[in-house]
Every structure is written in C-alpha cells, then in structure tokens.
C-alpha positions in Angstrom: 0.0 0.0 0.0 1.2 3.4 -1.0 2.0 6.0 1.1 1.5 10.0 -0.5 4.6 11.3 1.7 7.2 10.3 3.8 6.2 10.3 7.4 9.4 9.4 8.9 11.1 12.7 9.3 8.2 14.4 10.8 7.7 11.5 13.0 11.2 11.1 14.4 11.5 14.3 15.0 8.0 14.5 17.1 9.5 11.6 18.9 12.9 13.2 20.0 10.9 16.4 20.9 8.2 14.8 23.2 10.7 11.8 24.4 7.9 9.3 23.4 8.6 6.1 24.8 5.8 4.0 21.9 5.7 4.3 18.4 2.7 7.2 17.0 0.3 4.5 15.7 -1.0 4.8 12.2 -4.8 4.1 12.4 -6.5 3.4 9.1 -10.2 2.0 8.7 -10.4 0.0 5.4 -13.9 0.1 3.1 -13.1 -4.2 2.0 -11.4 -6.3 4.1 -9.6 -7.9 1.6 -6.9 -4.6 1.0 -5.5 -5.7 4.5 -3.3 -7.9 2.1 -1.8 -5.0 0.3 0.0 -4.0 3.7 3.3 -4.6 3.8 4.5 -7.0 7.2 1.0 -7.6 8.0 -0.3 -9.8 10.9 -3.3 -11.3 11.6 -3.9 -12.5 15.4 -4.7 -15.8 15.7 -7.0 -15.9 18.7 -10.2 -13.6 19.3 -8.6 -9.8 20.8 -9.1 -6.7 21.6 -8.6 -3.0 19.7 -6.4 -2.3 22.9 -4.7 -5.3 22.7 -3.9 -4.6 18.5 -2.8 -0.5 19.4 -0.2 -2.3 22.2 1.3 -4.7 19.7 2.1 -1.5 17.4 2.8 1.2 20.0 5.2 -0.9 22.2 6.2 -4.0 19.8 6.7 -2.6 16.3 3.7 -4.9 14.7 1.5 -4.3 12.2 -1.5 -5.8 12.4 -5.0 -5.8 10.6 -8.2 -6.8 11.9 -12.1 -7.6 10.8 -14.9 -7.9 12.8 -14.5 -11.5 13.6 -11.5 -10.8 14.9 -12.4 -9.2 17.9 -13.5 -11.2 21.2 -16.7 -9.3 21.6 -18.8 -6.8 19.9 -17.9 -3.8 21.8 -14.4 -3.1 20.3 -15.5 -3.6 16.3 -18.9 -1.4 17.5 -16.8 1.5 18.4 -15.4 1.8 14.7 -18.5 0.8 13.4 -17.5 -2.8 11.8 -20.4 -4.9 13.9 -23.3 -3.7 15.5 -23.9 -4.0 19.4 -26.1 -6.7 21.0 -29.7 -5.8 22.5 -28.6 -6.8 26.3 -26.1 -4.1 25.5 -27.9 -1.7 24.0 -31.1 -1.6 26.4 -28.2 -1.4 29.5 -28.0 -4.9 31.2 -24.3 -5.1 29.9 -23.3 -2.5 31.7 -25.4 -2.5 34.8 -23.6 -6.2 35.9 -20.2 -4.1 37.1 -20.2 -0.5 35.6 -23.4 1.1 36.6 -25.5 0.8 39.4 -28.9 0.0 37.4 -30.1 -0.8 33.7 -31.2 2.7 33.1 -27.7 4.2 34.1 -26.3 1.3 31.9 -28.3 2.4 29.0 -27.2 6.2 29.3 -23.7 4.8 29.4 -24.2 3.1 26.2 -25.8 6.0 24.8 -23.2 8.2 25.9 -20.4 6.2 23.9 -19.4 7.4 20.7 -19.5 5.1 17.7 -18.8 5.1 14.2 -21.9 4.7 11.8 -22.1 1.0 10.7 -21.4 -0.2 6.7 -18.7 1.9 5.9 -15.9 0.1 6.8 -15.0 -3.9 6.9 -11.3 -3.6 8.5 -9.1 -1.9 10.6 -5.3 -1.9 9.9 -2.1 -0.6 12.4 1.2 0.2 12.3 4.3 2.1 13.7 3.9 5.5 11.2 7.2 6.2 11.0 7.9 3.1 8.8 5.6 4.2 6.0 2.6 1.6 6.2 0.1 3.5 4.7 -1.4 7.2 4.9 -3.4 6.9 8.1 -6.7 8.1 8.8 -5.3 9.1 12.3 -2.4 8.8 14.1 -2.3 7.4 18.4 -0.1 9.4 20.2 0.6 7.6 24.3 2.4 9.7 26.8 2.3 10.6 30.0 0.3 14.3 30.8 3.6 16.6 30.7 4.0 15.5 27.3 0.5 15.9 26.3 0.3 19.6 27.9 3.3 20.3 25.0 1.5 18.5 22.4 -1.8 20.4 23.6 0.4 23.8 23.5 1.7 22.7 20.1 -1.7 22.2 18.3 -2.9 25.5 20.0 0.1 27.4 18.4 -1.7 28.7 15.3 -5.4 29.4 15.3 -5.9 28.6 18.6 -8.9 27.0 19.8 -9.8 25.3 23.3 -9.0 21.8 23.7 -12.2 19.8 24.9 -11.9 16.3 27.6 -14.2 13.8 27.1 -14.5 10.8 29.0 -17.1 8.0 28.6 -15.3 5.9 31.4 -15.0 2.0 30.6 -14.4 2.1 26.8 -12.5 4.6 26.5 -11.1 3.9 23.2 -14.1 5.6 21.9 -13.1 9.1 23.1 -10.0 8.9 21.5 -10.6 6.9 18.2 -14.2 7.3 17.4 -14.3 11.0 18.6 -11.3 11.9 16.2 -13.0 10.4 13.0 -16.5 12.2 13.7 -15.1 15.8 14.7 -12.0 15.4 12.5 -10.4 17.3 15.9 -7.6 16.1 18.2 -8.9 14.5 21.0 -7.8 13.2 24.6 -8.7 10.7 27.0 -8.0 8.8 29.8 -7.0 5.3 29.0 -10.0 2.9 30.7 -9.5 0.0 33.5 -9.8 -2.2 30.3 -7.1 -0.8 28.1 -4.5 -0.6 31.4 -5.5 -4.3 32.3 -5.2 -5.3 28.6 -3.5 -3.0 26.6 -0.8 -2.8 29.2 -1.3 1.3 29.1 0.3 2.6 32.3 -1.1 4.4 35.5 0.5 7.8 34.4 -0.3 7.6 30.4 -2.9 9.4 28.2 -3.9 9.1 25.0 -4.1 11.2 21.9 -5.9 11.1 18.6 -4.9 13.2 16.2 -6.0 13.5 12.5 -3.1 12.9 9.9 -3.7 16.1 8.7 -2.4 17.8 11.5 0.6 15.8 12.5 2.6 19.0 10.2 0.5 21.9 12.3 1.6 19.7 15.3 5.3 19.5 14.5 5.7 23.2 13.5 3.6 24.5 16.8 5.9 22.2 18.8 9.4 23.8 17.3 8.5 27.2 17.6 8.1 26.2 21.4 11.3 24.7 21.4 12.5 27.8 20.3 10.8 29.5 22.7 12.6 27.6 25.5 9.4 25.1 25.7 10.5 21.8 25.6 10.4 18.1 27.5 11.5 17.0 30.0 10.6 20.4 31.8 13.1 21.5 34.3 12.1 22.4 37.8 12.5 25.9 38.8 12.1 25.1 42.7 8.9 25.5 45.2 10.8 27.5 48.0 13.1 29.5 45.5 12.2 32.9 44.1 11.3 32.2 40.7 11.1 35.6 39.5 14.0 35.1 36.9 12.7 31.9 35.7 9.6 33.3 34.2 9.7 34.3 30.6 9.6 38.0 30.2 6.2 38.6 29.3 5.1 37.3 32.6 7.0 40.4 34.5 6.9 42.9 31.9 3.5 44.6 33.8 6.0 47.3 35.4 8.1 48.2 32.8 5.2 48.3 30.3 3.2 50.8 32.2 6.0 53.0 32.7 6.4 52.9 28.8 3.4 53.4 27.6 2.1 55.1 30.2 3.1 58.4 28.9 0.4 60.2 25.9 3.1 62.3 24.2 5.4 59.8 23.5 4.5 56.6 21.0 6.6 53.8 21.8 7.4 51.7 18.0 9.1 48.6 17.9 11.0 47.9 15.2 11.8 44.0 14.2 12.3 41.5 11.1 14.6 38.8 10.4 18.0 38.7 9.2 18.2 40.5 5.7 14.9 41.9 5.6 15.9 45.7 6.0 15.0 46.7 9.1 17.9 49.5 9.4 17.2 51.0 5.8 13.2 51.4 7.1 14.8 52.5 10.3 16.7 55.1 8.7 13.7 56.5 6.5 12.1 56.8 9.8 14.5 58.4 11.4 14.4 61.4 8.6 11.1 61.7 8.8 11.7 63.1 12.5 11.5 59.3 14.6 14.6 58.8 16.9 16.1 55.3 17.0 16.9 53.3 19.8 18.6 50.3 18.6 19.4 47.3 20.8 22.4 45.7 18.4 23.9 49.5 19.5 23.2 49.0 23.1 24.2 45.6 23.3 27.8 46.5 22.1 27.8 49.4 24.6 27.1 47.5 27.7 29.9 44.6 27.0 32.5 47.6 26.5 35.4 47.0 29.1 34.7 47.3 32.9 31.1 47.6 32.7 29.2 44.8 34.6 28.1 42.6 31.9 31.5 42.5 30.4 32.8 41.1 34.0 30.2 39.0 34.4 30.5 37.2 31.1 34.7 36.7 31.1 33.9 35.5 34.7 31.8 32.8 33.3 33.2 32.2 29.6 36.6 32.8 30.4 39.5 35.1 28.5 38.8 32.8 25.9 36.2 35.4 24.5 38.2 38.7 24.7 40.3 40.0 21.3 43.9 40.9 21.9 43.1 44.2 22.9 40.4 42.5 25.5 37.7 44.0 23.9 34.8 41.0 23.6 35.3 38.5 20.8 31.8 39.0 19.9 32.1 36.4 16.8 33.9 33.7 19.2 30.9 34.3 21.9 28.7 33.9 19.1 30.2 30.5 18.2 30.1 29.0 21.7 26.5 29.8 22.3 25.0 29.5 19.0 24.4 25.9 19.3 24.2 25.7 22.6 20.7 27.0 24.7 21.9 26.7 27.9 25.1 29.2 27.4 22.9 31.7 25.3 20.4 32.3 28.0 23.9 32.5 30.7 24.7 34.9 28.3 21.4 37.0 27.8 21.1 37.2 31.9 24.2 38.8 31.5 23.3 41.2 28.8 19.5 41.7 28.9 19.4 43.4 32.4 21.7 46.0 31.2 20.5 46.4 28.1 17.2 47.4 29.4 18.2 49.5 31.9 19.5 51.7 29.4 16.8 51.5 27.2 14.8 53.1 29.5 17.1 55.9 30.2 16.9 56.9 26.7 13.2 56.9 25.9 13.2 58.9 29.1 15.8 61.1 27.3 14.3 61.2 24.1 10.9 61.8 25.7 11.7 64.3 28.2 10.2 68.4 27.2 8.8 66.7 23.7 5.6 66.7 22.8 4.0 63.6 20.5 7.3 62.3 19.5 7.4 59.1 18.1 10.3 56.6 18.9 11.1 54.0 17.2 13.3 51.0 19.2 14.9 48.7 16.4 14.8 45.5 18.0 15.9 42.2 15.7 15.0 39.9 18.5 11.6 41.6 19.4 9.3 38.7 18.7 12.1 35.6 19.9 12.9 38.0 23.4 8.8 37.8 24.3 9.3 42.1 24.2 5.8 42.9 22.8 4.0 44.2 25.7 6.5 47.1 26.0 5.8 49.0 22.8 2.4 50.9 21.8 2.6 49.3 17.9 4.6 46.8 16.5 6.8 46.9 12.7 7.7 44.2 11.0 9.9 45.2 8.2 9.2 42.3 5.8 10.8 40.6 2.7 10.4 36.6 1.7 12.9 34.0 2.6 14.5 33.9 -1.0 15.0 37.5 -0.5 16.6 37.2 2.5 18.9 34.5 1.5 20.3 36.7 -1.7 20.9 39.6 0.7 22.5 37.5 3.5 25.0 35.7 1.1 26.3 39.1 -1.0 26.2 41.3 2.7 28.1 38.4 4.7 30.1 37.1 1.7 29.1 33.3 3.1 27.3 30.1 1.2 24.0 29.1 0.8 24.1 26.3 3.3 25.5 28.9 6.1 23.4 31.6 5.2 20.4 29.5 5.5 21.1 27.6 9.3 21.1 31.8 10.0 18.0 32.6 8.8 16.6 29.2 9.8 17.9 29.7 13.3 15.2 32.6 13.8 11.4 32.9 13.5 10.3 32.9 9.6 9.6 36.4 8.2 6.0 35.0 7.5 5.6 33.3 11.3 6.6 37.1 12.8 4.5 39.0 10.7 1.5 37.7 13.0 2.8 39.4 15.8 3.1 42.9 14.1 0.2 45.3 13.1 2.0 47.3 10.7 4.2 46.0 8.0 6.5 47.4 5.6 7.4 45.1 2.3 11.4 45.4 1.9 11.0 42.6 -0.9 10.9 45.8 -4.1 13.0 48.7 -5.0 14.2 51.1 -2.1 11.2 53.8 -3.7 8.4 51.5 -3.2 10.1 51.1 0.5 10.3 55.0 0.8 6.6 55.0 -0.4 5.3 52.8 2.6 7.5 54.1 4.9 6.2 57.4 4.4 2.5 56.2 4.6 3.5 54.7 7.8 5.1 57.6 8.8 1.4 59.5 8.3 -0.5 57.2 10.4 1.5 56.8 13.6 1.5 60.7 13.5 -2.3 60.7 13.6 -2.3 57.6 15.7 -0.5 59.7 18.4 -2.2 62.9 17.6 -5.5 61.1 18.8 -4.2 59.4 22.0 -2.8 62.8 22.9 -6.3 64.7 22.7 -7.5 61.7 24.8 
C-alpha cells in the first residue's frame, strides 16, 4: 500500500521532541477487508482480541496488524469503529449495569453516551508504527504521560488557537479517542480505561491522543517554535521554595516596565523587528528622517559589553578570556560561536546582557521623551518577537521581505554560502511566522522607492495615531 509522503522525518523528529517512549500508531479504517493484504508486514492475530490489545502490539512491539470484525473477542471493540453492531442486552443497559453502573437505566445512558462510528462503511481496521511508511493513516495514536501531552496540547494551540475539549465515557475509552477523532475530525484526549490498562498494558500515568493525519505537520511546527521559545520536555524544575522571579519568561513580569512605557500620551513607543536581511535598518533610517529617533538594541548591546562595565565582568567571569580579542575588547564572533548551538550558554549569556540592556533602554526613551511633545520613537529591535518584548511597545513593525530574498541579501552582505546563510536565517522565526505578531508591515522585498513610499505612509498614520491618543 502506497503512502502519498514520507512520514518518517516528521515522526522522528515528534518523537525526539516529546521523548515518546511508543511508536505514534497509524490508524486506518479500510472500506473491503480484503486490501488488508496489500499491507506490507501484516499480521493477523490468531485468537479472538481486543482493539487495545492490536494499538499495544504497534505502539510498544513494532507490529503491524489488521483486523475484521470476527477478529475481535466481543462486539464492543469492532462497535466503536463501526464494523459490527452491538447486541440488545447491551444496547437496552444490562451489559453495563452487571459491574459499571448501578442499574439498567444508568447502563443504558452509558451506552448512549459512547461514541461510535456509523455501521457499513468500513470492513477492516489496519495498524502500524507511522514512522515506517505503512500506509497514509486516517489518524495517528499518540501515548504519553500528561507533561508531554500539555506540550502537544500547546503545540496544536500554536496557530489558530482553539480550546481543547476532555471527554471521557469511562470503561471504553477507546471511543473518546478513536471514534471522537473520525466524527469531529479534531484532536482529541482521554484517559486510558480500566480495560485498556488491564489489557492493553497502558500505564497508570499515560494518556492518550488522537490526532487526524492532517495535522501531524500543524503539530510539529507549533511544537518547534516552542522549542525555540525555551518550551520543551522534559521540563526542568524551577524550585517550590526558590524565588522564581528570573525563571519566568519576560512577558510574565513585563507589567511594570510596560506601564511606565506606555504610560506616557506624548510619547508613542514603536518597535522595530524583522529577520536577518529583511531591511530593518534601511526602514529605520527612512524613519528616522522623517523626524522618529532610534533606539537600537544591536547598539546598546555593544555598549554595555565595552570593558569594565558589569556585563562585560560577568560574562569573562563565566566564559573565560577565551572570548576577549587581543586588545580585551569581547570577541563578539567567538561568543557567538560558543552559544549559537548551545541553549543553555545563550540564555547564561542573555542574563548577562539583557538586564543592562534594558536599563538603558529606558534611560533613553526617558531622554528622548523628556520636554517633547508627541514624538514618536522608534526601538529597532531584531529579536523583538524571539525576546517575548511585545508588551512594551504601543505598535509593532515588521519590516518584511520573503525568505528567497533574504537569503540573496544574506549571502552578498556576509560574503558566506548558501548552506550557512540558511542555518542563520533558519535559526530565527520565519519572516511569515513574525508577521502575525506585528500590526503594521512594511514590504522590503521591491525597490528602495516602493520602501520609501510605505514608509512614508507609515510615517502619516503613527503621526495621527499619536495625535488622537494625545487629545484623549
């Protein structure tokens, strides 16, 4: 059976980034029976099972199996995904009244309650790891334990966010996972039941996932602009009688410095961001003509490294004299090198830098702001988006231009190859991915008049944009 991509790099790479201890399980629900055949490695249980049974044999074994209705040991596992019918005792509630209810009219409710695939469709159902290429799956099984299914959640949540709903029938639980997926086409979680612990061997601390194929890519992508993000598995402990106040990403504390910012009518606040080669400073400068100050933080974060200042101690305490040029100015290129790669270091670094950098941030705006009235400053910030920085400004720019375009500049401005050029602009949020965080835009991607043209539109709206929160 033909597959219509590869699913193996997408699926090894979910695996390293959740830690998954079982195999994602391609589900696929076959209209005849007799295509289980065309599945590669194929097994076919010899004695009456259950589905929970078949999803353990992939997810912990590396089987593939296929199964039909008479396959299954009773009717309630080939019921769920609609290959037999259930029996009357069970639909009018005696089967679950004898140990899972306390009467026949809570059994029938239960039974009621359970969702179920409509019945005719489909003949067979067929498993396998995904990341060997069975077949294209209807929906893939994802088992882990609930820390790793909060950073799947956050992951499917990352673009166009929507709530994820629980649902729980109880005994049968398969059906929230399995049958609930097909009918909304929506991810959906459960809880495991007594019967797929006792049988499928899941364990006390796992849940389980559905998820439709379709969004196994949205999945991925939500999950490594986390990562990048500094949201990963397994997550590290910050410490219950510690102060935690450092360990919080900056958005979480920025309540201070942003009403001290933007408190202030007669001053508008603009940051200024874009990825590598998009032409921030050119816009920048344009802006700056038109009567907007910068503030830029590749400037500041030069100045507060110079010699003797606090940052610059601070780091050759921790990197060493390894990182200082002959004249023991900082190596900023051999810094650069030792944390590019490397998570840990860069953030040593940035609690280095960042405090100081701020610091003096704010003593220019106050600078820049102080006896003006309505001026507009702009703080170039390449970063912006990556540093969580948003809440501080009144309006956000993203100066734009396409990923091609970037990668021409990059390689004629730098003088380096494709293949380096594009790990740096890979190593930072897309142009396209940023742009959602910004409400204006300027397209770099044309000649430097079309530029000049938006820049001076833009440059006519933040003036009436401040001119109206002043008369407020």
């Amino acid at each position: 059976m033909n597959t219509s991509r590869d699913w193996a790099k997408p699926i090894r790479r979910l695996e390293m980034l959740m830690r998954l201890k079982y195999f994602p399980v391609a589900f696929k629900l076959l209209e005849d029976k007799e295509r289980l055949k065309d599945i590669p490695f194929i097994r076919r249980i010899k004695h009456k099972s259950t589905l929970c049974q078949l999803i353990n044999l992939v997810k912990s074994f590396d089987w593939t199996v296929g199964a039909d209705a008479d396959d299954f040991m009773s009717d309630m596992c080939p019921s769920i995904i609609g290959l037999r019918d259930i029996a009357d005792f069970m639909k009018d509630g005696t089967f679950r009244s004898i140990v899972w209810t306390k009467n026949r009219a809570d059994g029938k409710k239960y039974e009621n309650g359970i969702p179920r695939l409509p019945l005719g469709k489909y003949q067979a159902v067929a498993m396998a790891p995904l990341v060997y290429n069975p077949f294209d799956p209807d929906i893939v099984l994802i088992y882990a334990n609930p820390a790793q299914m909060m950073l799947l959640i956050n992951s499917l949540q990352f673009e166009n966010y929507e709530v994820m709903q629980f649902f729980c029938v109880g005994e049968s639980s398969c059906s929230d996972a399995i049958s609930r997926c097909y009918l909304t086409g929506k991810p959906s979680l459960t809880i495991p039941c007594y019967g797929e612990r006792r049988y499928g061997h899941a364990q006390d601390d796992e849940l389980v996932m559905a998820i439709p194929a379709a969004m196994v890519d949205k999945a991925l992508a939500g999950m490594e602009a986390l990562y990048r993000r500094g949201i990963r598995y397994p997550i590290s402990y910050a410490g219950a009688e510690t102060d935690i106040a450092g360990e919080f990403p900056q958005a979480y504390t920025a309540g201070a410095m942003a009403s001290v910012l933007r408190g202030n009518p007669n001053r508008l606040l603009l940051g200024v961001t874009g990825s590598i080669g998009t032409g921030k400073s050119t816009v920048a400068k344009m802006l700056e003509e038109l009567g907007a100050p910068i503030i830029d933080f590749d400037v500041l974060s030069r100045i507060v490294v110079e010699p003797g200042k606090p940052a610059y101690r601070d780091i050759v305490a921790f990197f060493g004299e390894q990182v200082l040029a002959e004249d023991k100015t900082l190596d900023r290129e051999k810094l650069r090198g030792i944390v590019f790669n490397d998570m840990e270091k860069r953030k040593k670094l940035e609690s280095f830098t960042h405090p100081r950098i701020s610091e003096k941030f704010m003593e220019l705006v106050e600078e820049y702001s102080r006896d003006k009235q309505n001026i507009i400053i702009q703080v170039v910030i390449p970063l912006l988006v990556e540093a969580q920085m948003q809440a501080l400004f009144d309006h956000l720019l993203m100066v734009y231009a396409p990923e091609k375009v970037q990668l021409a500049r990059v390689m004629a401005r730098d003088g380096i190859d494709e293949t380096l050029a594009m790990k740096i602009i890979r190593s930072q949020i897309s142009p396209d991915e940023k742009k959602g965080y910004c409400d204006l835009v300027v397209d770099n991607s044309g000649d430097i008049g079309e530029t000049r043209r938006q820049v001076e539109e833009l440059w006519r709206k933040l003036n009436e944009i401040q001119k109206a929160r002043a008369e407020q």
